[in-house]
N, CA, C and O atoms as a DFTB+ gen file, in Angstrom:
728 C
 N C O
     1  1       0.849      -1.172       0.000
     2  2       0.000       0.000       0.000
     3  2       0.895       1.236       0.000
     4  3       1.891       1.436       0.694
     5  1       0.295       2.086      -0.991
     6  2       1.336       3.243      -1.023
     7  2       0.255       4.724      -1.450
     8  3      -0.935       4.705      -1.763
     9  1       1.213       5.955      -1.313
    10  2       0.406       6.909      -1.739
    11  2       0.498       6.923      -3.224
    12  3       1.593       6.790      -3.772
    13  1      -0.849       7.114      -4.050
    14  2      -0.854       7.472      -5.309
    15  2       0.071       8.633      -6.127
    16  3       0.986       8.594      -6.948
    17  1      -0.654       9.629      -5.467
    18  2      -0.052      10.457      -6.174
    19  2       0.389      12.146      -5.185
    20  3       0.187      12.129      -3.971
    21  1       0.934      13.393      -5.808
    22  2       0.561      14.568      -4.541
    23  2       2.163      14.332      -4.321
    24  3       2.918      13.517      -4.850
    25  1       2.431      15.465      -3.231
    26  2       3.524      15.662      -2.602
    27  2       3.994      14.401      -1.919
    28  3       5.201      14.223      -2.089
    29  1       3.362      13.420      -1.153
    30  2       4.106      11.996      -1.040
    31  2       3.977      11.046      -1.574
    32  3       4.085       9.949      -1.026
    33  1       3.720      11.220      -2.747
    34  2       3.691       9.993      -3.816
    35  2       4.723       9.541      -3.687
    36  3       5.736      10.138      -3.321
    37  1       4.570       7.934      -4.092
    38  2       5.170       6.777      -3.816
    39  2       5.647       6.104      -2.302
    40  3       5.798       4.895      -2.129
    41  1       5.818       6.995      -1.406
    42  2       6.094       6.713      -0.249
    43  2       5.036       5.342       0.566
    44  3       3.850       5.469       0.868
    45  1       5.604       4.514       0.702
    46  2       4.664       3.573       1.335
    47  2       3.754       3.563       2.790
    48  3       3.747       4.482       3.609
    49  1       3.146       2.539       2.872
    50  2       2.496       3.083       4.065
    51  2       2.106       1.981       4.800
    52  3       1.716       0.985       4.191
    53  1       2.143       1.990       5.950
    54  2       1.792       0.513       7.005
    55  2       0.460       0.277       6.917
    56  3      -0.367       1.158       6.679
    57  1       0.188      -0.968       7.113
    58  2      -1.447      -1.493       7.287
    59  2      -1.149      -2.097       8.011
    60  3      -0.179      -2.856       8.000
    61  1      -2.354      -1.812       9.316
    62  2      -2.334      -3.149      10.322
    63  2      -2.684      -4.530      10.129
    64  3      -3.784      -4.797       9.644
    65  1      -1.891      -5.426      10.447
    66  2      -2.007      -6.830      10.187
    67  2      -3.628      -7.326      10.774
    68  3      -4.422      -6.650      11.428
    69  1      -3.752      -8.569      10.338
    70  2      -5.003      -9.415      10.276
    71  2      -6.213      -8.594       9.315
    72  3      -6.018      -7.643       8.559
    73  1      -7.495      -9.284       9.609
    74  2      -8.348      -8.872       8.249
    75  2      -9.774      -7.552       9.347
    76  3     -10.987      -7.475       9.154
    77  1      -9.173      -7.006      10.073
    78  2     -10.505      -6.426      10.716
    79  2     -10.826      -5.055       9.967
    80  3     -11.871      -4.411      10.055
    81  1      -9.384      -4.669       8.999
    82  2      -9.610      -3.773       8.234
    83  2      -9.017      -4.362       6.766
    84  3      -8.348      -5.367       6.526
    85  1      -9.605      -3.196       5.798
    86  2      -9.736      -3.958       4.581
    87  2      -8.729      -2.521       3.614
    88  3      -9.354      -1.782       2.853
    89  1      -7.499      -2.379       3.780
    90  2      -7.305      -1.231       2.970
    91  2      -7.699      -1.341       1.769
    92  3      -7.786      -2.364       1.090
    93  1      -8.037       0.146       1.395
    94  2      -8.213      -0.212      -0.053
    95  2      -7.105      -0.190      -1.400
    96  3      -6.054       0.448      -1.469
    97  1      -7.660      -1.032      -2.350
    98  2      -6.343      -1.210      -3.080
    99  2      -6.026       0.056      -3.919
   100  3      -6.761       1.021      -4.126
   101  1      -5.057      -0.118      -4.253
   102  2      -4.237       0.906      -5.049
   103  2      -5.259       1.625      -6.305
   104  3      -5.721       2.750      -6.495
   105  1      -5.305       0.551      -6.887
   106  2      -6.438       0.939      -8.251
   107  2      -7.649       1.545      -7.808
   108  3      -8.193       2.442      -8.450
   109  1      -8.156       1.024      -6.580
   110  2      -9.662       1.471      -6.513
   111  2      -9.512       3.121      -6.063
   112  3     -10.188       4.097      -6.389
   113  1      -7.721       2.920      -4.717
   114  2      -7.812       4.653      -4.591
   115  2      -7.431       5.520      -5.775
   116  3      -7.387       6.733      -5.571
   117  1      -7.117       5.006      -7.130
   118  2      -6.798       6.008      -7.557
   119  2      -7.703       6.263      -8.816
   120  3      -7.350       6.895      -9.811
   121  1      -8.844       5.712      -8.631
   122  2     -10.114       5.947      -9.327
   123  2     -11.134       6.645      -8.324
   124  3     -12.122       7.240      -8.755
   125  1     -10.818       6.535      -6.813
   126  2     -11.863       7.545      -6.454
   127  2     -11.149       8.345      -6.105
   128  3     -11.712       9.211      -5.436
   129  1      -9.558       8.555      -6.318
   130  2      -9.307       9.775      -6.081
   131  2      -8.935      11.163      -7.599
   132  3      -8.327      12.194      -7.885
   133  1      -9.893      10.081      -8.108
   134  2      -9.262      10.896      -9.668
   135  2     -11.306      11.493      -9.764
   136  3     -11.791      12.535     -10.203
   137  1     -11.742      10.685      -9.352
   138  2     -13.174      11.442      -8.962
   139  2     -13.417      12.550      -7.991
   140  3     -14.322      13.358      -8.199
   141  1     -12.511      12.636      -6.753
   142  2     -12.375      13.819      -5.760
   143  2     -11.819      14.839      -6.237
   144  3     -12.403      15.923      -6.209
   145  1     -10.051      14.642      -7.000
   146  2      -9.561      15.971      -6.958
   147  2      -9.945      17.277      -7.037
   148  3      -9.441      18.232      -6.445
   149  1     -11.166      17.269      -8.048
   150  2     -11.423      18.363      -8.138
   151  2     -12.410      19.601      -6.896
   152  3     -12.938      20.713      -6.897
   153  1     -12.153      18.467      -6.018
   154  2     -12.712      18.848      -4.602
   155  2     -11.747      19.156      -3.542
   156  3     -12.249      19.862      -2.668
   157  1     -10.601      18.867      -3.358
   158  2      -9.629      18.837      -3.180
   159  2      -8.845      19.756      -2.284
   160  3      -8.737      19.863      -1.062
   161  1      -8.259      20.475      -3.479
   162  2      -7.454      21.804      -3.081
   163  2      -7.495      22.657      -1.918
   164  3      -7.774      23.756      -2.396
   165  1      -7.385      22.787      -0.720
   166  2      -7.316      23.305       0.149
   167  2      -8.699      23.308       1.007
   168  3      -9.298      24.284       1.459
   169  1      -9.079      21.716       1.110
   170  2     -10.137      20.815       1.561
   171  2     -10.005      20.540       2.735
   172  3      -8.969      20.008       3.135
   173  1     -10.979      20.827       3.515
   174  2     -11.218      19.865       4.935
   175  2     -11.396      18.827       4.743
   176  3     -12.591      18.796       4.449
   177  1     -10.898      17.536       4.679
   178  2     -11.134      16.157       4.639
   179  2     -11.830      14.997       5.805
   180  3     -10.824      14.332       6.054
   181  1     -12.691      14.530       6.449
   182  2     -12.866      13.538       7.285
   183  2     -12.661      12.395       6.582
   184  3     -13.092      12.116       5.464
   185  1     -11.917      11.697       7.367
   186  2     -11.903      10.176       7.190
   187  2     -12.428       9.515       7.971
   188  3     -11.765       9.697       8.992
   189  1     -13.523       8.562       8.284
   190  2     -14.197       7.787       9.402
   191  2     -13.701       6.537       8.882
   192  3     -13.389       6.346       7.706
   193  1     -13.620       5.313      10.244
   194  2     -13.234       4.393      10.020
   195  2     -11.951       3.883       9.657
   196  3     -11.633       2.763       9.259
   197  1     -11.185       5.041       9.893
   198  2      -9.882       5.360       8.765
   199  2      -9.235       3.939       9.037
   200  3     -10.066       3.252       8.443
   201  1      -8.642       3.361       9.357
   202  2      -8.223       1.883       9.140
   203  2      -6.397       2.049       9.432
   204  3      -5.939       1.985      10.573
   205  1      -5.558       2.256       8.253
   206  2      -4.427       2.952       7.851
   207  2      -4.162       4.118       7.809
   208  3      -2.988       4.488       7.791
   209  1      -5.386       5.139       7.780
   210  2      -5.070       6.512       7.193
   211  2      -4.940       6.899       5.992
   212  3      -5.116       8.030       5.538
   213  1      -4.468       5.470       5.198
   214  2      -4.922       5.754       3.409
   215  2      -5.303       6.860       2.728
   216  3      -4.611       7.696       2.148
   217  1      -6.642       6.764       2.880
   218  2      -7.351       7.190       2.302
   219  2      -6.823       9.102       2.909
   220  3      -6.258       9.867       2.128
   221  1      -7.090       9.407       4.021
   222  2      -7.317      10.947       4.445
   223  2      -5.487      11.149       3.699
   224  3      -5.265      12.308       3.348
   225  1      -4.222      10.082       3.461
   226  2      -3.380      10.966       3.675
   227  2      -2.916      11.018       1.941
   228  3      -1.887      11.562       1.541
   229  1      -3.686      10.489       1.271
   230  2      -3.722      10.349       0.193
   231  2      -4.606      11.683      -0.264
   232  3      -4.626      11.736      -1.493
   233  1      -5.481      12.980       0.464
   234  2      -6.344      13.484       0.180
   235  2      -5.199      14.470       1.150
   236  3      -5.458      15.647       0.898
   237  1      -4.214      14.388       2.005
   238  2      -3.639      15.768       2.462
   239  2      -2.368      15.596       1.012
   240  3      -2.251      16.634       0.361
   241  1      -1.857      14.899       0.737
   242  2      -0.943      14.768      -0.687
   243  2      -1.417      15.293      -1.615
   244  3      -0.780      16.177      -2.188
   245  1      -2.335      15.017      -1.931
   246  2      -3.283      15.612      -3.132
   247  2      -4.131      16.949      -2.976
   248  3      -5.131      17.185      -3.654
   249  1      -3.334      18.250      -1.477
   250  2      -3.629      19.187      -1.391
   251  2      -4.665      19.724      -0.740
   252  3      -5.055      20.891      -0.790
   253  1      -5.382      18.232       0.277
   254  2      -6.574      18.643       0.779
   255  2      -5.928      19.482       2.249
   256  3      -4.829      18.996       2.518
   257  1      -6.367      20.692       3.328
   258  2      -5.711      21.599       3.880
   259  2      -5.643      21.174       5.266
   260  3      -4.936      21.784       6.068
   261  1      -6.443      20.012       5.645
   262  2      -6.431      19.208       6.846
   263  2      -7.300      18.499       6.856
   264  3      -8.296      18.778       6.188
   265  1      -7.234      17.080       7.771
   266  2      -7.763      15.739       7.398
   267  2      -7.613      15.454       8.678
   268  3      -6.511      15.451       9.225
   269  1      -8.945      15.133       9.395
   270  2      -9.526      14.585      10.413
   271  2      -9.586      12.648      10.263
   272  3     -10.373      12.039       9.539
   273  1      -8.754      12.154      10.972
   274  2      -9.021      10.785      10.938
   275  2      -9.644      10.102      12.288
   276  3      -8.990      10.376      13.294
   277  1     -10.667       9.352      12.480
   278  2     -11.673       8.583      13.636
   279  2     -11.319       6.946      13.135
   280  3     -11.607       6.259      12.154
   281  1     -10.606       6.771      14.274
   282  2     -10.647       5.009      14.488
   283  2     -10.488       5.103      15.589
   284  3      -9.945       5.998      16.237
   285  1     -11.218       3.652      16.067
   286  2     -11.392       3.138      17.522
   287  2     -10.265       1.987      17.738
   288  3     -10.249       1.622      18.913
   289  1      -9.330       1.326      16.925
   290  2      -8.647       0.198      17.087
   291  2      -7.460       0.830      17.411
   292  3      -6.967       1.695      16.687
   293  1      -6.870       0.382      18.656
   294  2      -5.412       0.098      18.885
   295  2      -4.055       0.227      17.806
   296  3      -3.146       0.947      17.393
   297  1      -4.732      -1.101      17.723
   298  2      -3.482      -0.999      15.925
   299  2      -3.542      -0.188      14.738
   300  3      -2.619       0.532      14.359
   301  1      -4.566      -0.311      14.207
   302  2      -4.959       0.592      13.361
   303  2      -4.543       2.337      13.162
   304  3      -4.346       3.128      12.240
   305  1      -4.567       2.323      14.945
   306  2      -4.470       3.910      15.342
   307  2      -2.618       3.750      15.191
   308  3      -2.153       4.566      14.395
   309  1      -1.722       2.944      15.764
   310  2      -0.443       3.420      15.857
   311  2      -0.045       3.445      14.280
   312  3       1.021       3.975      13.967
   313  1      -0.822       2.923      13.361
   314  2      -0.287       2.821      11.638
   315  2      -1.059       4.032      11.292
   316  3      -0.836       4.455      10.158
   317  1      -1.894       4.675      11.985
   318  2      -2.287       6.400      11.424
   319  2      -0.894       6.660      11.560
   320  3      -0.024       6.716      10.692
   321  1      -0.826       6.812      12.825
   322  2       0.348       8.008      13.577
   323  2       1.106       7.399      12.942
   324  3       0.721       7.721      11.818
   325  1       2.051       6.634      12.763
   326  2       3.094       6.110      12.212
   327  2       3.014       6.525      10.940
   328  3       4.081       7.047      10.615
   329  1       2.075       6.524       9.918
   330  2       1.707       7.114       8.523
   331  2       2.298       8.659       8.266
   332  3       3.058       9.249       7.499
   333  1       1.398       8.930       9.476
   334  2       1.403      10.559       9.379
   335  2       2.866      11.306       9.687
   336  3       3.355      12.321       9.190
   337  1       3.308      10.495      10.590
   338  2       4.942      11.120      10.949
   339  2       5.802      10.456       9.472
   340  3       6.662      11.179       8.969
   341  1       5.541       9.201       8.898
   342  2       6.495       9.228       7.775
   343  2       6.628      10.192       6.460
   344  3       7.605      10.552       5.803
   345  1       4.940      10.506       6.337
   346  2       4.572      11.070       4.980
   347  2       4.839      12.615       5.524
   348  3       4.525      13.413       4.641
   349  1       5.288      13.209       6.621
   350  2       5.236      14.623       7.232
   351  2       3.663      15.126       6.955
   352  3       3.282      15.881       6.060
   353  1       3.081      14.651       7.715
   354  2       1.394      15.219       7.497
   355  2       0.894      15.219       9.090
   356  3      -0.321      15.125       9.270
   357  1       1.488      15.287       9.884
   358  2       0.990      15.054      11.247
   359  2       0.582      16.503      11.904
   360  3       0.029      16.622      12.997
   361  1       0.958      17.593      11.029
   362  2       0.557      18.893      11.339
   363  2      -0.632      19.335      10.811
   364  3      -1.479      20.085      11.296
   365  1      -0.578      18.701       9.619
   366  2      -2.172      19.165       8.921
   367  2      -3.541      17.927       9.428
   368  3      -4.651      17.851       8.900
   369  1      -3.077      17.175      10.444
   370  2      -3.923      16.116      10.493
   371  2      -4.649      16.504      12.276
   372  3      -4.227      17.392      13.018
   373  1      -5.750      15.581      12.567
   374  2      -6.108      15.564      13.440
   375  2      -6.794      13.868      14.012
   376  3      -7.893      13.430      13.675
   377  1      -5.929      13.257      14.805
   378  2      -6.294      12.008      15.075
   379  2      -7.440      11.661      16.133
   380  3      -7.166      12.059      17.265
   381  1      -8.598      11.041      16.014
   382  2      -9.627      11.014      16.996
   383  2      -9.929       9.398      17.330
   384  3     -10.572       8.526      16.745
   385  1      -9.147       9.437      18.552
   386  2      -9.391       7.716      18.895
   387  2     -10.462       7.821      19.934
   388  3     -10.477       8.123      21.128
   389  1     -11.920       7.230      18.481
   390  2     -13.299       6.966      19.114
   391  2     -13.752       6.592      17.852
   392  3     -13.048       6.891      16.888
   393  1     -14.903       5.935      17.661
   394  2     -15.783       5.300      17.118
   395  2     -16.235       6.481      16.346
   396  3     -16.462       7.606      16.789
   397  1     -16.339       6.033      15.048
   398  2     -16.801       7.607      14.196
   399  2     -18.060       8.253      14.341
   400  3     -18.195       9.115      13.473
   401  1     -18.827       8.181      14.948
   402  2     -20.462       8.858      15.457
   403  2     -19.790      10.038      16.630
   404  3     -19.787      11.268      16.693
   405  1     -19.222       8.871      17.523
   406  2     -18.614      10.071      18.417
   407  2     -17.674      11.097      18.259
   408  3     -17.462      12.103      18.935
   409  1     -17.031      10.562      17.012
   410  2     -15.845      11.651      17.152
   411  2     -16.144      12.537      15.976
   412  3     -15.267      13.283      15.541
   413  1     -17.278      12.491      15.471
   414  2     -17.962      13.811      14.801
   415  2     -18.066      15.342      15.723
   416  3     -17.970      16.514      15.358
   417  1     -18.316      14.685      17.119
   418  2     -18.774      16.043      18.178
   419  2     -17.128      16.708      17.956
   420  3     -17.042      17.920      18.157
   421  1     -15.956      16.034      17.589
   422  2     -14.708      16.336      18.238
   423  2     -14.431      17.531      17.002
   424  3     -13.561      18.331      17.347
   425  1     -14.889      17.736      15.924
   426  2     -14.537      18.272      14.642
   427  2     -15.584      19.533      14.625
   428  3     -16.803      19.679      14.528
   429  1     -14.340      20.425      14.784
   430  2     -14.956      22.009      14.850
   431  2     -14.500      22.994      14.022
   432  3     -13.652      23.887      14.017
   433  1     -15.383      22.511      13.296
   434  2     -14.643      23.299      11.275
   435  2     -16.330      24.703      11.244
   436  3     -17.338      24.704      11.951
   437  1     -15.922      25.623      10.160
   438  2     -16.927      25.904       9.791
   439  2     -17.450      25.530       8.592
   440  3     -18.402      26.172       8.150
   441  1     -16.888      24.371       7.826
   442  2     -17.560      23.980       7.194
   443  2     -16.467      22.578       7.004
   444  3     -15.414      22.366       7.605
   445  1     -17.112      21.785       6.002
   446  2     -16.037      19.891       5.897
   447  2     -16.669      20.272       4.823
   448  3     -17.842      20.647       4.787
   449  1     -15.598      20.156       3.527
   450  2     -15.477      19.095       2.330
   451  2     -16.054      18.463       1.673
   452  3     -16.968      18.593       0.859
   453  1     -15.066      17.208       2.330
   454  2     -15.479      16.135       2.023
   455  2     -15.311      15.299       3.422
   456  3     -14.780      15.831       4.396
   457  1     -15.793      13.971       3.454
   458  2     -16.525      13.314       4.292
   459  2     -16.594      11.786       3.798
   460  3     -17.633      11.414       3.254
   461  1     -15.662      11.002       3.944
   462  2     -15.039       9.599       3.265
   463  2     -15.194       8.450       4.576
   464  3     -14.458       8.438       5.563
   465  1     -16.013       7.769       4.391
   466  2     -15.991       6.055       5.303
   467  2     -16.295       4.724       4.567
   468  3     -17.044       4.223       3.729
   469  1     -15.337       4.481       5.329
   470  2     -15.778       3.045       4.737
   471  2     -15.704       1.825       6.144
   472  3     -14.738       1.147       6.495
   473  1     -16.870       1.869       6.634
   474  2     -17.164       0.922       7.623
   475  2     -17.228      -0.379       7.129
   476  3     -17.098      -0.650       5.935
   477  1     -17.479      -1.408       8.251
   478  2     -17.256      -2.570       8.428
   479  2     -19.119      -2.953       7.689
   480  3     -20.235      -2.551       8.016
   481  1     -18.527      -4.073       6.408
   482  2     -19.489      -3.958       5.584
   483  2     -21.306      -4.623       5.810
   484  3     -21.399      -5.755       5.336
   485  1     -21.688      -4.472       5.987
   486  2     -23.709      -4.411       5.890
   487  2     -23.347      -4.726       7.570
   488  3     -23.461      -5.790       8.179
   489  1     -23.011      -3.778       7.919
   490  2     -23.496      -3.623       9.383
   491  2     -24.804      -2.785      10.145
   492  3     -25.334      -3.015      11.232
   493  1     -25.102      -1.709       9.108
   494  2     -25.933      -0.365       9.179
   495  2     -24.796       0.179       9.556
   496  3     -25.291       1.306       9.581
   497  1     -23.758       0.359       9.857
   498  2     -22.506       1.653      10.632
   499  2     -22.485       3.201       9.766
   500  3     -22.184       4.275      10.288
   501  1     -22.873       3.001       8.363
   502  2     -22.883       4.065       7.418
   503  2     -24.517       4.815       7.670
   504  3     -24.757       6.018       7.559
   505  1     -25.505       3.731       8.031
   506  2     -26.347       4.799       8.187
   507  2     -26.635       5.893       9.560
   508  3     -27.118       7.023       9.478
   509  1     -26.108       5.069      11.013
   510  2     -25.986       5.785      11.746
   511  2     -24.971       6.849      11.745
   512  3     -25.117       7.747      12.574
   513  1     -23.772       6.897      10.792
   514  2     -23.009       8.032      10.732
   515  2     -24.066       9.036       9.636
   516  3     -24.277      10.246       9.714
   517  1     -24.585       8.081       8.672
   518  2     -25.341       9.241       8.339
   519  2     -26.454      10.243       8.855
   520  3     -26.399      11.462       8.691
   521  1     -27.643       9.447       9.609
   522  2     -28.305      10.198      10.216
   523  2     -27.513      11.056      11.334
   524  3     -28.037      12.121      11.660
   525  1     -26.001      10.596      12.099
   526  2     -25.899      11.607      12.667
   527  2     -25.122      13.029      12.089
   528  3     -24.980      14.082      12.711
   529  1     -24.753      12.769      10.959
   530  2     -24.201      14.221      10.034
   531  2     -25.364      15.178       9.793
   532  3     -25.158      16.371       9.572
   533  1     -26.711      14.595       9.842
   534  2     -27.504      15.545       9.861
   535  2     -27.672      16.876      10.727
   536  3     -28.064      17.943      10.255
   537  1     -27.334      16.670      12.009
   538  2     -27.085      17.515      13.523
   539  2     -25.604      18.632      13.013
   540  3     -25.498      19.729      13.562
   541  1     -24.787      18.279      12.175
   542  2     -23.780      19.293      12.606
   543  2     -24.101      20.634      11.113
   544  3     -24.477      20.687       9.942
   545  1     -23.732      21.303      11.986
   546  2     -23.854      22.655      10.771
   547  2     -22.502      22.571       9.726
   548  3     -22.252      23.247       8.728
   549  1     -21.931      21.747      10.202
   550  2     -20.426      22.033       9.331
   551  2     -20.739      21.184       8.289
   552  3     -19.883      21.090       7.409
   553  1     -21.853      20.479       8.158
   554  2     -21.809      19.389       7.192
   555  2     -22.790      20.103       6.253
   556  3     -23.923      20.279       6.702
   557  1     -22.500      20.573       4.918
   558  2     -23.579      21.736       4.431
   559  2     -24.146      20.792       2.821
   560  3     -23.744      19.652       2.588
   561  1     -24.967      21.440       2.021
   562  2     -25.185      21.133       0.908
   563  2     -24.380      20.890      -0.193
   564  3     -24.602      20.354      -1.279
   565  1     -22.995      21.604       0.517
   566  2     -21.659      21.522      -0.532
   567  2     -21.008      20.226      -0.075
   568  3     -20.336      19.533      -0.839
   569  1     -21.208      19.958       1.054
   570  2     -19.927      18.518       1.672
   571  2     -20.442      17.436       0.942
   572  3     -21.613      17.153       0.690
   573  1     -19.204      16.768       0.586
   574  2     -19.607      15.442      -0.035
   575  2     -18.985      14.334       0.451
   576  3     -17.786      14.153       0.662
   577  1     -20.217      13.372       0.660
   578  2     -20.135      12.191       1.811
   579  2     -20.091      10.966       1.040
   580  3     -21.117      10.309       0.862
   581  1     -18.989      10.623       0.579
   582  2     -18.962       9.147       0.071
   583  2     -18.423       8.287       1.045
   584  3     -17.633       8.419       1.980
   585  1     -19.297       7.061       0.392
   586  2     -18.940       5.788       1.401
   587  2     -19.135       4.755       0.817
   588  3     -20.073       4.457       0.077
   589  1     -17.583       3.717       1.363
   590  2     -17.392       2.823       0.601
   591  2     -18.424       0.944       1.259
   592  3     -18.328       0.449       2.382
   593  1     -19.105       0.496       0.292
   594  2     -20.055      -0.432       0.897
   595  2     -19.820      -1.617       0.230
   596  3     -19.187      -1.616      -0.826
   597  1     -20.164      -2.413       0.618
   598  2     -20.556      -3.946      -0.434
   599  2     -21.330      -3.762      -1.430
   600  3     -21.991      -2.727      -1.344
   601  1     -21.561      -4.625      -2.706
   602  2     -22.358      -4.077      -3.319
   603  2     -23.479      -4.537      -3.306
   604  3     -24.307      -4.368      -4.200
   605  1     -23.642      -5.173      -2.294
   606  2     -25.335      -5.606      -2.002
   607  2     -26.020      -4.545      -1.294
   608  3     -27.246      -4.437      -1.328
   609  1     -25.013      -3.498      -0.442
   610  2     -25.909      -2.735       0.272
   611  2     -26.742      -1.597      -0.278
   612  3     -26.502      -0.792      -1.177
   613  1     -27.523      -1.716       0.313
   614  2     -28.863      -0.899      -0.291
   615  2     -28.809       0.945       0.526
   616  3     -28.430       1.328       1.633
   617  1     -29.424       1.725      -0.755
   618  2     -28.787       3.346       0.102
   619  2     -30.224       3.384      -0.593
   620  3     -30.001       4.138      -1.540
   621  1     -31.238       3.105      -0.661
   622  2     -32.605       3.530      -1.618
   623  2     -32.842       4.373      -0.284
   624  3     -33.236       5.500      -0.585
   625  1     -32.745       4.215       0.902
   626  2     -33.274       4.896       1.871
   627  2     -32.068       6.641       2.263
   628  3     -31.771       7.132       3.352
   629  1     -31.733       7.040       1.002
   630  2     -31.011       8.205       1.401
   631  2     -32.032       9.047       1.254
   632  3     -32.015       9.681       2.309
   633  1     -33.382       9.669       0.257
   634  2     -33.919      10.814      -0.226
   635  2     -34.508      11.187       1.422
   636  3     -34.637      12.222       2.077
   637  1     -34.752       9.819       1.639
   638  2     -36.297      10.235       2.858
   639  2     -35.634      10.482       4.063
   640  3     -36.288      10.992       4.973
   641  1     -34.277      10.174       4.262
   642  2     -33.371      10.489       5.228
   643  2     -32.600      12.171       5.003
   644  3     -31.995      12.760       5.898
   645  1     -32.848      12.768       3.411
   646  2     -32.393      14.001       3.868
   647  2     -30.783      13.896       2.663
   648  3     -29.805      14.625       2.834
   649  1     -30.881      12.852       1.542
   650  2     -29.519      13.358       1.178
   651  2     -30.066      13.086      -0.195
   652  3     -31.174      12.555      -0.270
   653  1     -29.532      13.336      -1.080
   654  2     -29.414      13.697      -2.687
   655  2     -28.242      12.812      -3.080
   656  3     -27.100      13.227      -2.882
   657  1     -28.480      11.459      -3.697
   658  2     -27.343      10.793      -4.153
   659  2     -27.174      11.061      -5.883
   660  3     -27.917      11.091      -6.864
   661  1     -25.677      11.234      -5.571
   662  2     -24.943      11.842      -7.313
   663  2     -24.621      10.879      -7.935
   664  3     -25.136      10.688      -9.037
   665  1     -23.820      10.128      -7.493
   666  2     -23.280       8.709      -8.152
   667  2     -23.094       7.479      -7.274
   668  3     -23.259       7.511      -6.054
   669  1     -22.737       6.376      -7.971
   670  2     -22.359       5.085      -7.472
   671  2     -21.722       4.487      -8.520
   672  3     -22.226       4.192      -9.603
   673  1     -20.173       4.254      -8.025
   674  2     -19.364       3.874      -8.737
   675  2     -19.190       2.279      -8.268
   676  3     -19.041       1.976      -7.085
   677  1     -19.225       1.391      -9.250
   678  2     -19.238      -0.381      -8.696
   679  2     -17.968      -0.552      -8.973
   680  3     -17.758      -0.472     -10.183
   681  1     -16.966      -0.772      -8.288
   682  2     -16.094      -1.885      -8.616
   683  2     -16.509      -3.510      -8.820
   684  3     -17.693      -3.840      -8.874
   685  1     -15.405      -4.492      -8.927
   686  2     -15.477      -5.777      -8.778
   687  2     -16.020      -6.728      -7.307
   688  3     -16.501      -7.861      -7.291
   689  1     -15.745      -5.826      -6.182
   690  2     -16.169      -6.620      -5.056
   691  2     -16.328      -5.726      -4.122
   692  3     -15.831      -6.112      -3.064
   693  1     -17.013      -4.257      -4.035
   694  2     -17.790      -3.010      -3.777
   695  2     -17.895      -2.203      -4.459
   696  3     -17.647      -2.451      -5.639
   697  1     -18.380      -0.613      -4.023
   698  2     -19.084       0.244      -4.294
   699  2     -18.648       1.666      -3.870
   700  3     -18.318       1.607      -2.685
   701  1     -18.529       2.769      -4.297
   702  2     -18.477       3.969      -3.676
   703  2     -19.716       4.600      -3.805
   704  3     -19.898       5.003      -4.954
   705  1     -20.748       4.857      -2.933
   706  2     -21.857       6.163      -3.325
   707  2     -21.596       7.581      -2.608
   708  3     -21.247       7.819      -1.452
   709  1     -21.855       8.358      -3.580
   710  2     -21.672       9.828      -3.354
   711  2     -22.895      10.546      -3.011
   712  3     -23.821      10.629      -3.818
   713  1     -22.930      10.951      -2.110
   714  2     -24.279      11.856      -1.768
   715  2     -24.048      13.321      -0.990
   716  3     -22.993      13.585      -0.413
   717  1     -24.900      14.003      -1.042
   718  2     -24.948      15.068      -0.513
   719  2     -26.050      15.445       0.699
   720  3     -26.903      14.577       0.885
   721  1     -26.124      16.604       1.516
   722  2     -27.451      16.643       1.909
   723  2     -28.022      17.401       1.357
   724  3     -27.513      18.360       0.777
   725  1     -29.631      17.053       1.433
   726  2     -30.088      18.257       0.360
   727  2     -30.424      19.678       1.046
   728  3     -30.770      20.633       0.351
């Protein structure tokens, strides 16, 4: 696992051992990150679930202006920090060891971005982060909340919950959907 592209491109990056997280592969980040850039540039980033940090430090490389990462695991958390001190991103970052519902209260922006999870798959974990993004003001009509799912899981229940879905991109063995609130 490595960074795509950005100021630490190529630099590699730790994943915590065993299967409780699933980094994502190379190809898939650099198809949804060729779908973000243009969101990018001097971006508030959340990462929920962050796993490795992947994903948020692949989005401070690629110019996003600070990147909030929420994991609750032990291991997981010392391969953020460990990430973040190799790639020099530990200044633009903010690490929140708690479960991502809770560590929404911890993020005091006047406005987020973007807004990237990829929970542990057909659990419901994506919809309770979603209904609770509804409560914060920082999360506006402009933030965009993708989340990475299985592709069995079902989002038919976003309109009546309050969000406007843009796309859904399928890979081979998941999904990214993009939504907004309306």
């Amino acid at each position: 696992m490595r960074v795509i592209a950005g100021t630490a491109r190529s630099l590699p990056l730790k994943a915590p051992a065993g299967l409780d997280t699933r980094p994502t592969t190379d190809r898939i980040k650099e198809t949804l990150f060729n779908m973000l850039q243009p969101y990018l540039p001097d971006a508030v980033f959340v990462d929920l679930f962050s796993g490795s940090g992947g994903i948020g430090i692949e989005a401070l490389s690629r110019g996003a202006r600070h990147a909030y990462f929420a994991e609750n695991n032990r291991q997981a958390l010392a391969c953020i920090v460990d990430n973040l001190q190799f790639t020099k991103f530990t200044q633009k970052a903010t690490v929140l060891r708690q479960d991502a519902v809770s560590a929404l209260y911890a993020i005091h922006e006047q406005a987020v971005d973007i807004i990237y999870m990829d929970p542990p798959y057909d659990k419901g974990c994506e919809k309770q982060v979603l209904q609770a993004l509804l409560e914060f003001p920082w999360v506006t009509t402009d933030t965009l909340v993708v989340t990475e799912a299985s592709l069995s899981s079902d989002f038919s229940y976003l309109p009546e919950m309050g969000y406007m879905l843009e796309k859904e991109k399928r890979y081979k063995t998941n999904k990214h959907v993009f939504c907004r609130k309306m």
